[in-house]
N, C-alpha and C positions, 0 to 999 in steps of 0.2 A: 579471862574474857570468854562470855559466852561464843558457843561455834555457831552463829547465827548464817540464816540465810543472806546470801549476797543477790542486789538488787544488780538486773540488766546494765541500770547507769552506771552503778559502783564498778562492776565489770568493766566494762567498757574505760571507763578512767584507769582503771588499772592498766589496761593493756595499752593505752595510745600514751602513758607517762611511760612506760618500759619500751613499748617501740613509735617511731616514726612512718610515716606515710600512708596512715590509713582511712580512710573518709567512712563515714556512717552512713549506710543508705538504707530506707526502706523497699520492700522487694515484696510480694506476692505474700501480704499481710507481716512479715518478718520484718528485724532489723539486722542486717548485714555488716559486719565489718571487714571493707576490700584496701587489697594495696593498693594505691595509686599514687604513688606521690608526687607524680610529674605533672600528674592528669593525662596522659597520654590514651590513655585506652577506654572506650565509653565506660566499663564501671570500673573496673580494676581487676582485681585475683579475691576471690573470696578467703578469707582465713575463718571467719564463724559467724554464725549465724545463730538469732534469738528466734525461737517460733511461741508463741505467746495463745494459740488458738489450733485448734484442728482445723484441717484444710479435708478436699474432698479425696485427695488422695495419701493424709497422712493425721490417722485421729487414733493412730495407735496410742498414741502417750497422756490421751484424755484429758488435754488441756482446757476444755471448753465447762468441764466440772466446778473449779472456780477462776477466777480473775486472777487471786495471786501466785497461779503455778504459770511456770513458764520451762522452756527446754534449751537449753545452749549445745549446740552442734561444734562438731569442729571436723576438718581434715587433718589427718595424717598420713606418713608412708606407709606404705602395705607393708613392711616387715616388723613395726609396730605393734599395728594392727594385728597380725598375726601371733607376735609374742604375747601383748594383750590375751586373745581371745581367740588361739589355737586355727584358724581359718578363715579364710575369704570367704564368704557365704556367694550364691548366685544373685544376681539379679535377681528379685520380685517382681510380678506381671503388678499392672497397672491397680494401686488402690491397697496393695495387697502389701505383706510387710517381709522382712527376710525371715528363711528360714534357722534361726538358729534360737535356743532356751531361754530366754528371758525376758523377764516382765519388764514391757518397755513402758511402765505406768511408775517402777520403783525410780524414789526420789534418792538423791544427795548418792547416787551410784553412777558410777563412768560405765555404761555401755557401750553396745554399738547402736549407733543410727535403725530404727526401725526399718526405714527405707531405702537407705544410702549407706550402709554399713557394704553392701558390694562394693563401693568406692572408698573403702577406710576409711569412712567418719564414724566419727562416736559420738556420744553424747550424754549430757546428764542434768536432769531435769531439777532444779530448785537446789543447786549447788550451793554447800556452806563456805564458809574462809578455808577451813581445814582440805574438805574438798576442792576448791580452785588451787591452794598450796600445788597437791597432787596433779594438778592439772595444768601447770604452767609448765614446766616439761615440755609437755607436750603440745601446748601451744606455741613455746617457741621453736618446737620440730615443724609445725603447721605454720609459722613464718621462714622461716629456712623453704619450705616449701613454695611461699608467696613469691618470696624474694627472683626463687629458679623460673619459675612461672611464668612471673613478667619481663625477666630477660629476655627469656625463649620469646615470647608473643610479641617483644620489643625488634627482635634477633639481634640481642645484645651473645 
């Protein structure tokens, strides 16, 4: 079977058949998937997010070149993220991207978040099967996350 590109939808079906209680929202041109299963909290806990377009403060990843790229984000824990990719980079000023080596335009590769890689997101733009494989791992460390999230914000 070819290692074909995985489509937003496909994605997305993947993850809401393997877990429960996540709603699809769209958000500041993105589409978002947050925990909420109660509906309790105006949107939920974000676990990832599709950015499909450059925004004005995030066109590192050069989405706007054609239609069919897009970028999937994710959260993880800082230790992670660390083992990943040796460091927490600082905050970047407004527009501006982190300071750390990588081409944030390379596809079917797990980075860090151009912008949000100070917060342990990562991300990887035009993700194969092979690459999502590698990458459920870690998405289900980014629901374990959701899960503590909304306890806390519940004060379960």
């Amino acid at each position: 079977m070819k290692d074909k590109i995985l489509t937003i939808d496909e994605i997305i079906q993947i993850i809401t058949n393997q877990y429960s209680g996540f709603v699809v929202n769209k958000n500041w041109g993105e589409i978002g998937l947050f925990y909420n299963p109660e509906h309790k909290l105006k949107k939920g806990v974000y676990l990832l997010t599709f950015k499909q377009k450059d925004g004005d403060n995030d066109k590192s990843s050069n989405l706007n070149i054609s239609p069919d790229l897009y970028r999937l984000n994710l959260g993880i824990s800082r230790e992670t993220f660390i083992k990943l990719f040796g460091c927490i980079p600082n905050r970047p000023q407004a527009g501006k991207v982190i300071d750390m080596n990588y081409d944030f335009t390379s596809k079917n590769i797990i980075i860090p978040h151009p912008v949000y890689g100070w917060m342990s997101w990562i991300c990887v733009i035009n993700p194969t099967n092979s690459t999502l494989k590698t990458i459920l791992p870690l998405i289900d460390e980014g629901y374990q996350l959701c899960l503590q999230k909304y306890n806390k914000r519940l004060g379960k």
